[in-house]
The first five atom37 places (N, CA, C, CB, O) and aatype in JSON, in Angstrom:
{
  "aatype": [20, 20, 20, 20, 20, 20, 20, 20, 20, 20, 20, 20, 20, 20, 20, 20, 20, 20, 20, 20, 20, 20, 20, 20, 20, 20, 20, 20, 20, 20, 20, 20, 20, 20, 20, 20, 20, 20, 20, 20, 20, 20, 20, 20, 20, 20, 20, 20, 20, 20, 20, 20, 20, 20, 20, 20, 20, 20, 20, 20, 20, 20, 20, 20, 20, 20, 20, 20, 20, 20, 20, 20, 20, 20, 20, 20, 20, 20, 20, 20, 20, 20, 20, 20, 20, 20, 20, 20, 20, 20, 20, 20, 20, 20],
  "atom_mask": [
    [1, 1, 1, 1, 1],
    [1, 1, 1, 1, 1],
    [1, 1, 1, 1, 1],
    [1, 1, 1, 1, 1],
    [1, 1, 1, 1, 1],
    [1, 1, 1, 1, 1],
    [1, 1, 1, 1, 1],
    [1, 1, 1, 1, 1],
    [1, 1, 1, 1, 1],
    [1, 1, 1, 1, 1],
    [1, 1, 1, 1, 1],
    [1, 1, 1, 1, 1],
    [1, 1, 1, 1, 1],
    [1, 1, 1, 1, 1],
    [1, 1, 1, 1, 1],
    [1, 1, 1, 1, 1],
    [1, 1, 1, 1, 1],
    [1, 1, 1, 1, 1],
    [1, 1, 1, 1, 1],
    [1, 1, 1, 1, 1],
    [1, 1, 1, 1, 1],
    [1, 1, 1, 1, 1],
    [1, 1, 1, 1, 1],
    [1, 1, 1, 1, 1],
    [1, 1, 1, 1, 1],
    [1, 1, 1, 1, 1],
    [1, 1, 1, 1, 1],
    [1, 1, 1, 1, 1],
    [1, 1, 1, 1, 1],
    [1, 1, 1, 1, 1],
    [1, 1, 1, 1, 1],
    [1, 1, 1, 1, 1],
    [1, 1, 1, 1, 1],
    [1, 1, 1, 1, 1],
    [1, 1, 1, 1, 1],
    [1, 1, 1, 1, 1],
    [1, 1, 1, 1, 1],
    [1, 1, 1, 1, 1],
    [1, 1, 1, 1, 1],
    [1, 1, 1, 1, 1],
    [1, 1, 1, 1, 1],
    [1, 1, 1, 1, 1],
    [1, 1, 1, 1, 1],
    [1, 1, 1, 1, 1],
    [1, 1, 1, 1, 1],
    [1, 1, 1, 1, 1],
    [1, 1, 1, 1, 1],
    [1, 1, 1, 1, 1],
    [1, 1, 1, 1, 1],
    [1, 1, 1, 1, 1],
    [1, 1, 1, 1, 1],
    [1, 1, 1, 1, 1],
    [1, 1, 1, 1, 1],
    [1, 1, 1, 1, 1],
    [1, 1, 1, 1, 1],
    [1, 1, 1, 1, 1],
    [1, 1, 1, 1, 1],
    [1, 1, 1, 1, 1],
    [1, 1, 1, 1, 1],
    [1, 1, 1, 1, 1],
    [1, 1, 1, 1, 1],
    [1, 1, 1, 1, 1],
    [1, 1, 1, 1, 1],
    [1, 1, 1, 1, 1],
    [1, 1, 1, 1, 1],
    [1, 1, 1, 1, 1],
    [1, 1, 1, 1, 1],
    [1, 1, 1, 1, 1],
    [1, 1, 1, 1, 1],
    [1, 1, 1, 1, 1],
    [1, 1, 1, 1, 1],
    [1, 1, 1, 1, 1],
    [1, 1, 1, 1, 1],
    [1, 1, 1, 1, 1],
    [1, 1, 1, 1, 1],
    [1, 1, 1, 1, 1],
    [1, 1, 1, 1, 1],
    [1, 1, 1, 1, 1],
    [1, 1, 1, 1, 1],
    [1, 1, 1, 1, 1],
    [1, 1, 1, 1, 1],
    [1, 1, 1, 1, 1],
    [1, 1, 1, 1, 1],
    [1, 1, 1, 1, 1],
    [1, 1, 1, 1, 1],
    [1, 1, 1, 1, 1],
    [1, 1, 1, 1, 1],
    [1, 1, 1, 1, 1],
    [1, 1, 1, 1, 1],
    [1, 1, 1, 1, 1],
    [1, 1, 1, 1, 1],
    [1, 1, 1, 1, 1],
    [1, 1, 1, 1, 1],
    [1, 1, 1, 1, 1]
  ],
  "atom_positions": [
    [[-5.99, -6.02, -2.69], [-5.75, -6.97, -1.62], [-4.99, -6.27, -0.5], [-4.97, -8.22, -2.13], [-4.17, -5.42, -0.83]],
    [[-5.18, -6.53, 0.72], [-4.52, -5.47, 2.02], [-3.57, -6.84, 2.33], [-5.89, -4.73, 3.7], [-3.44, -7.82, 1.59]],
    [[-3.14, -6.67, 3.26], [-2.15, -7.29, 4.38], [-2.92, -8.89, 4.69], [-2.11, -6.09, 6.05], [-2.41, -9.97, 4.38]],
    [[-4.15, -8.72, 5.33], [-4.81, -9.46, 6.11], [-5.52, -10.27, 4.98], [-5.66, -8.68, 7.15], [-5.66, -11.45, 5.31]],
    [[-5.85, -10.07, 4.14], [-6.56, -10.86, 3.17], [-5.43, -12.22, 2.16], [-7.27, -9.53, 2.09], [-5.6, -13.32, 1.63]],
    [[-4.08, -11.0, 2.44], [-2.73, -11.94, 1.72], [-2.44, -13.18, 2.65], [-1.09, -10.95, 1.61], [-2.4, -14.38, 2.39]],
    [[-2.22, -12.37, 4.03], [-2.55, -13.55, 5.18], [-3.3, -14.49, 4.88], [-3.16, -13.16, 6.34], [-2.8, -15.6, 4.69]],
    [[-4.64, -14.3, 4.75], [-5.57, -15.26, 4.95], [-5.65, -16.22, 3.73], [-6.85, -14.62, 5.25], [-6.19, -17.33, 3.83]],
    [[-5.03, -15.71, 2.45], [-5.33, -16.8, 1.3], [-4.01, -18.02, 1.39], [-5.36, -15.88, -0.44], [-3.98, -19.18, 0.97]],
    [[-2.94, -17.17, 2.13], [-1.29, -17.91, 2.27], [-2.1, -18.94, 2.85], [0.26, -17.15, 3.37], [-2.36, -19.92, 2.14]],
    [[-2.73, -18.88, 4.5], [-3.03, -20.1, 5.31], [-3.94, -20.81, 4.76], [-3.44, -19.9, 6.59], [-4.19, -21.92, 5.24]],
    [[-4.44, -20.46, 3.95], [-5.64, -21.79, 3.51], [-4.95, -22.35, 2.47], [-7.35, -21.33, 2.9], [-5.08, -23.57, 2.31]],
    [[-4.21, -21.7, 1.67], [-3.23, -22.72, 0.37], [-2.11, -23.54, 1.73], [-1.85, -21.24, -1.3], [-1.32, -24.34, 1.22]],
    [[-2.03, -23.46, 2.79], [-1.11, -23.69, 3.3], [-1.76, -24.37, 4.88], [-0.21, -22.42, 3.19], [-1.42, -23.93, 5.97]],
    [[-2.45, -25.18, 4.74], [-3.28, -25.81, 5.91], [-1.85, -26.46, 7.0], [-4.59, -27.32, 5.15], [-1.95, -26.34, 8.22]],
    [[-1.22, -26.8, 6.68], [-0.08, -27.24, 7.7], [0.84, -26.1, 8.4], [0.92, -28.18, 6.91], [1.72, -26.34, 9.23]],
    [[0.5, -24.85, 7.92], [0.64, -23.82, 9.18], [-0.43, -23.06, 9.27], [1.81, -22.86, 9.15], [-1.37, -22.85, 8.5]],
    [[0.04, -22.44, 10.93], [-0.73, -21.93, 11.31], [-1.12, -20.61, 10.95], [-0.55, -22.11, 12.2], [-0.12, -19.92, 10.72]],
    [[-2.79, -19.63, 10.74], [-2.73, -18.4, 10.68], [-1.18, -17.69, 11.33], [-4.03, -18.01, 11.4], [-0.45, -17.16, 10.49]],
    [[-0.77, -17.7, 12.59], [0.23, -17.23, 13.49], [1.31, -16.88, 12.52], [0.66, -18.29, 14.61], [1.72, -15.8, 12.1]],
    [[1.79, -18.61, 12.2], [3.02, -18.63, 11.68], [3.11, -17.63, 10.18], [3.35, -20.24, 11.47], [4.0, -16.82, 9.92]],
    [[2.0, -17.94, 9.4], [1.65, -16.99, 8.02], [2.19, -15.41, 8.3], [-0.28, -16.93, 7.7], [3.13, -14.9, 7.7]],
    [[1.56, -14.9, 9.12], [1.17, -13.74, 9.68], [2.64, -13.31, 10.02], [0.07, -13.87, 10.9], [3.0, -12.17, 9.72]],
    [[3.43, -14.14, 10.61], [5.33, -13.6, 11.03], [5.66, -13.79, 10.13], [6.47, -14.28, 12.07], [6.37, -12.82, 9.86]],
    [[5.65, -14.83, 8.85], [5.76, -14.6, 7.98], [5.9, -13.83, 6.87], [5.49, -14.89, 8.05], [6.84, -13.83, 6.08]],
    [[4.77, -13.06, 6.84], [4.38, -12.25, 5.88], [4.9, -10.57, 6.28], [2.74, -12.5, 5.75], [5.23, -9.64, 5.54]],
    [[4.81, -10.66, 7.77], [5.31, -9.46, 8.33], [6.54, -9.66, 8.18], [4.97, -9.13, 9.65], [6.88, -8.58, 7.69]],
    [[7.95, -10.6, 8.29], [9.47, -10.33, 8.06], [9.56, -10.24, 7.09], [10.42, -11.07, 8.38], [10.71, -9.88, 6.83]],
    [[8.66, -10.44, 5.79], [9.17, -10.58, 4.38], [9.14, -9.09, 4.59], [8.28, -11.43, 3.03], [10.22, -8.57, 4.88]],
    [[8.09, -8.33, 4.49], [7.47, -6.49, 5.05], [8.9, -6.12, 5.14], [6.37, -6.15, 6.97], [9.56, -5.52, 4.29]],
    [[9.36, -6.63, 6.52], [9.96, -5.51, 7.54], [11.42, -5.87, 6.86], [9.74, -5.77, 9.56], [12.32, -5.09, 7.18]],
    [[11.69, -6.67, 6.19], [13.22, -7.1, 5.5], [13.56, -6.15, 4.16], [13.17, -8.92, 4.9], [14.67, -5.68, 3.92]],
    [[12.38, -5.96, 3.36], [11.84, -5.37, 2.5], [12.02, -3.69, 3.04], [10.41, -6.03, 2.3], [12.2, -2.81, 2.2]],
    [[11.97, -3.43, 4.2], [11.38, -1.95, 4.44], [13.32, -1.61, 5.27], [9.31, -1.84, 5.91], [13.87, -0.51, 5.37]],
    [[13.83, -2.84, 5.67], [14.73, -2.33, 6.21], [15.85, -2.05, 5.04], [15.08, -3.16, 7.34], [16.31, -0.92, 4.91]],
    [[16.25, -3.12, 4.21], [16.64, -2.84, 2.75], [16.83, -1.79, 2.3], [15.94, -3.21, 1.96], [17.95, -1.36, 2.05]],
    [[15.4, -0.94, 2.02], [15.0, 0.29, 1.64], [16.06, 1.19, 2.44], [13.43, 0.54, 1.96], [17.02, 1.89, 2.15]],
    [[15.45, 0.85, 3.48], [16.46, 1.91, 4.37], [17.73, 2.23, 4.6], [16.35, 1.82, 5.35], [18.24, 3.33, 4.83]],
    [[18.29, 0.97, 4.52], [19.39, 1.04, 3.98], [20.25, 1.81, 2.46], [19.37, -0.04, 4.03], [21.44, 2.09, 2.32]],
    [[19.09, 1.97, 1.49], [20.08, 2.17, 0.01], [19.84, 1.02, -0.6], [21.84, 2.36, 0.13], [19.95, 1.02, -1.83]],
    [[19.53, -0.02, -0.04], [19.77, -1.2, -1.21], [18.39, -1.7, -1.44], [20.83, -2.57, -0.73], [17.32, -1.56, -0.83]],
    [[18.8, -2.39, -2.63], [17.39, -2.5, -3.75], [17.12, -3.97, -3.54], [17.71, -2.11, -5.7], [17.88, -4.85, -3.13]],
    [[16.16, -4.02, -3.83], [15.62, -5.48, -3.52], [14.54, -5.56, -4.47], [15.08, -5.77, -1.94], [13.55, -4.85, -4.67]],
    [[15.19, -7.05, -5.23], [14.72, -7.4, -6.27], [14.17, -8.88, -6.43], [15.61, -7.09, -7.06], [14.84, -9.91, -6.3]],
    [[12.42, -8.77, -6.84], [11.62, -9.97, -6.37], [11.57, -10.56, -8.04], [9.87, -9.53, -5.45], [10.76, -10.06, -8.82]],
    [[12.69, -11.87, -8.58], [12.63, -12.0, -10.33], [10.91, -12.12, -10.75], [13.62, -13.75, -10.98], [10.23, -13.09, -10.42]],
    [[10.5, -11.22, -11.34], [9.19, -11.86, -12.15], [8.15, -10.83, -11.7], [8.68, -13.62, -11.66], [7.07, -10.68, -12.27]],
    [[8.59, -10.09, -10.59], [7.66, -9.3, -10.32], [7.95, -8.0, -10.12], [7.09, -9.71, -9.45], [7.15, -7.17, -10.55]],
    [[9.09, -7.57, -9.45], [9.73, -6.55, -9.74], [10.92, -6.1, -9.0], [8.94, -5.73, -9.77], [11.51, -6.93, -8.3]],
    [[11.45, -4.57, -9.08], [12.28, -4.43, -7.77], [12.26, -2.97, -7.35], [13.85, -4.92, -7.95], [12.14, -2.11, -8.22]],
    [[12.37, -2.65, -6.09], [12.09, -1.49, -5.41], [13.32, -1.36, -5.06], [11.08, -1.44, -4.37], [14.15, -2.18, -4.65]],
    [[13.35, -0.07, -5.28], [14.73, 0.74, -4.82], [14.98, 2.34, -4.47], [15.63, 0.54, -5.92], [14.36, 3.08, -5.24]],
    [[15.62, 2.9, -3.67], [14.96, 4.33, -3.44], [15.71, 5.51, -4.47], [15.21, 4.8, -1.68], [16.84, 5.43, -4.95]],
    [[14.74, 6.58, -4.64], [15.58, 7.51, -5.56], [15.39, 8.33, -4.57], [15.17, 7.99, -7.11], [14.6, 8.18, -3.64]],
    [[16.2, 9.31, -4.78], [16.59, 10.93, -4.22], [15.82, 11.76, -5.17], [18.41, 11.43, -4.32], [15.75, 11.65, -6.39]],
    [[15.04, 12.92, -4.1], [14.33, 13.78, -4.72], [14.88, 15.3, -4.58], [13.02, 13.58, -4.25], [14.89, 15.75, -3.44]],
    [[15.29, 16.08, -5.53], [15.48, 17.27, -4.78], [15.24, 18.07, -4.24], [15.69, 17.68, -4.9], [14.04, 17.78, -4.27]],
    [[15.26, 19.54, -3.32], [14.57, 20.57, -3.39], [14.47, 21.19, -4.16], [14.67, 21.13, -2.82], [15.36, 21.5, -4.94]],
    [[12.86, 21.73, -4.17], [11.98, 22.54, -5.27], [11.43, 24.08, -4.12], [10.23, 21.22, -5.99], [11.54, 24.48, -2.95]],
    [[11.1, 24.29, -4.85], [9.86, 25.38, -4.62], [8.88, 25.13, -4.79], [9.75, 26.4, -5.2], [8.67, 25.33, -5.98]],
    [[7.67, 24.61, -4.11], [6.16, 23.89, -4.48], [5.01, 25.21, -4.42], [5.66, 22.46, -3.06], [5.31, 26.36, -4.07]],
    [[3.88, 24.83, -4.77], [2.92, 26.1, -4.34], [1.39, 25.18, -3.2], [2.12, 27.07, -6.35], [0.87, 24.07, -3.3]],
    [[1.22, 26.08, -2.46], [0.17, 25.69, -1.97], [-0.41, 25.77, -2.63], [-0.23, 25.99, -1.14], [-0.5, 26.8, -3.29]],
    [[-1.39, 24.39, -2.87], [-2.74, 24.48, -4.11], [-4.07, 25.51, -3.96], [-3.53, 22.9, -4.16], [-4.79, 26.08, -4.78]],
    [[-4.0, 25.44, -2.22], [-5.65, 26.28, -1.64], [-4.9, 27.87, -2.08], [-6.24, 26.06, 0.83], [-5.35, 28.45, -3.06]],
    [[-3.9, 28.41, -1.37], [-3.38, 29.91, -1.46], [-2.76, 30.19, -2.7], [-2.35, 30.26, -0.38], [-3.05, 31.28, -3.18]],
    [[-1.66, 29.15, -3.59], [-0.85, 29.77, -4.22], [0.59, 30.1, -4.07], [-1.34, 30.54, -4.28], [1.43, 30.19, -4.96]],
    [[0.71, 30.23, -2.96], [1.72, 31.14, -2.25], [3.43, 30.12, -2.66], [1.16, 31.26, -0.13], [3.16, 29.16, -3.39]],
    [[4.29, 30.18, -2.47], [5.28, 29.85, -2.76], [5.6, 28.72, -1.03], [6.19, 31.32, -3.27], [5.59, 29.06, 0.16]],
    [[5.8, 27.65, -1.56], [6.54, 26.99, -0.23], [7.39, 25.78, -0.43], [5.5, 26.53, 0.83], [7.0, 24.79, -1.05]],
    [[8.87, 25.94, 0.26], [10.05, 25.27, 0.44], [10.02, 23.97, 0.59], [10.66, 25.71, 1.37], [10.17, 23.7, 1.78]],
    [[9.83, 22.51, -0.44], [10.33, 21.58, -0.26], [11.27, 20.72, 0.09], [10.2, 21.51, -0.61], [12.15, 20.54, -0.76]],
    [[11.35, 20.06, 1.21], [13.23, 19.75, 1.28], [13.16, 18.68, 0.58], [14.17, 19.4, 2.88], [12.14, 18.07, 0.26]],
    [[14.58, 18.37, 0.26], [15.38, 16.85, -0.52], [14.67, 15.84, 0.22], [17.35, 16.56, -0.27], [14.54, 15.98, 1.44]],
    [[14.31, 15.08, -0.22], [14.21, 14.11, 0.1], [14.26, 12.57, -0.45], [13.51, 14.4, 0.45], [14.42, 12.68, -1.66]],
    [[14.19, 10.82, 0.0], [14.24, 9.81, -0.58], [12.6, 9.09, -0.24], [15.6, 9.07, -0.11], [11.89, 8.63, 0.66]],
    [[12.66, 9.4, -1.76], [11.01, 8.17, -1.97], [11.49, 6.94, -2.38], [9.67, 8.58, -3.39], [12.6, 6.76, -2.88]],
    [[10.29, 5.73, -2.07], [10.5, 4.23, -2.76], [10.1, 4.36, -4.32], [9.44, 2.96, -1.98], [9.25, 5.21, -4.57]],
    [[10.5, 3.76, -5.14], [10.51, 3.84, -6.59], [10.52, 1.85, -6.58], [12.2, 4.98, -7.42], [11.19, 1.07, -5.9]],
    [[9.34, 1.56, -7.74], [9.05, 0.13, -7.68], [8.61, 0.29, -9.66], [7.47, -0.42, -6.17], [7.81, 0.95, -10.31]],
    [[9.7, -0.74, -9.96], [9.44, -1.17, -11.27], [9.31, -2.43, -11.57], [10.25, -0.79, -12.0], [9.95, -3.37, -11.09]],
    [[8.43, -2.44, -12.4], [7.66, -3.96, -12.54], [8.85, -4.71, -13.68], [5.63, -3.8, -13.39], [9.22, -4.15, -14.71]],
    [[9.31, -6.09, -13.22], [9.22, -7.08, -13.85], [8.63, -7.53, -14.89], [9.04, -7.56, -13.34], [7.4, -7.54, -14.91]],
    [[9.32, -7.97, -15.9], [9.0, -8.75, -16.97], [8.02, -9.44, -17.02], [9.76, -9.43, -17.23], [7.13, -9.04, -17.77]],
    [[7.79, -10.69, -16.26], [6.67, -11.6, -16.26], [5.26, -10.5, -16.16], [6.84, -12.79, -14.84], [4.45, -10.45, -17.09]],
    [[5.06, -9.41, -14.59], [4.48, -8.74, -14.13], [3.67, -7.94, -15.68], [5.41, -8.06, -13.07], [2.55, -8.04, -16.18]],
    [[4.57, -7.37, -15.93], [4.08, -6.19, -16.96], [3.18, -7.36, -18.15], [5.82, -5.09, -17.87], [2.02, -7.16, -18.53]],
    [[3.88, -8.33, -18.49], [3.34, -9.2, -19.33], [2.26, -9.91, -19.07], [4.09, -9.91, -19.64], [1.59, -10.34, -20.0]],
    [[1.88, -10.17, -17.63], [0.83, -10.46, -17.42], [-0.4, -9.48, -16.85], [1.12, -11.35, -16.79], [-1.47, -9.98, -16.5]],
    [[-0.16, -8.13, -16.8], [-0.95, -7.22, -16.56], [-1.59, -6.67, -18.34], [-0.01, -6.09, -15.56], [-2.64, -6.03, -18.5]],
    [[-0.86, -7.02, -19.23], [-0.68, -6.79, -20.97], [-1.72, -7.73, -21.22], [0.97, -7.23, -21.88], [-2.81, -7.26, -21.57]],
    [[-1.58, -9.21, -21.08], [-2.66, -10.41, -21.15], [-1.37, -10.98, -22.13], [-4.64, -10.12, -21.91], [-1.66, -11.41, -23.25]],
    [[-0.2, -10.97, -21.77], [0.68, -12.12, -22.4], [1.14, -13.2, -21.74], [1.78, -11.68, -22.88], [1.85, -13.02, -20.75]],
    [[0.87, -14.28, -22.08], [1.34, -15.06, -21.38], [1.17, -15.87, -20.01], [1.99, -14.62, -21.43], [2.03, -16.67, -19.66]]
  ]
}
């Protein structure tokens, strides 16, 4: 499911707003979610899961085409672990 399709199923379960309103909607949940992140802090959805960022270190990587040796810097990725309900219903429990 993309962006626009989540949009589009919200407004039809939801005939008393508008596509518009769905759509700001769905984008502040996004951008609240992404600023969070950015911050350090974790944000946690009960039942489905919670995203939070880890720290990666520097390595030494190899180019896959050459081989050759090349310098990764530190960096912070998003890290997302599933919820209880989530995992249990991806299992077929429940």
């Amino acid at each position: 499911m993309i962006r626009s399709e989540l949009i589009q199923k919200i407004a039809d379960e939801n005939p008393h707003l508008t596509q518009r309103h769905v759509e700001r909607i769905v984008n502040t949940v996004f951008e609240e979610i992404i600023e969070a992140l950015a911050k350090g802090d974790r944000v946690e959805l009960r039942g489905f899961g919670a995203f939070s960022v880890k720290a990666r270190d520097a390595r030494v990587g190899r180019n896959p085409r050459t081989g050759e040796a090349v310098e990764v810097e530190d960096k912070k990725v998003p890290f997302f672990k599933t919820g209880k309900l989530l995992r249990d219903r991806l299992n077929g429990k429940g």
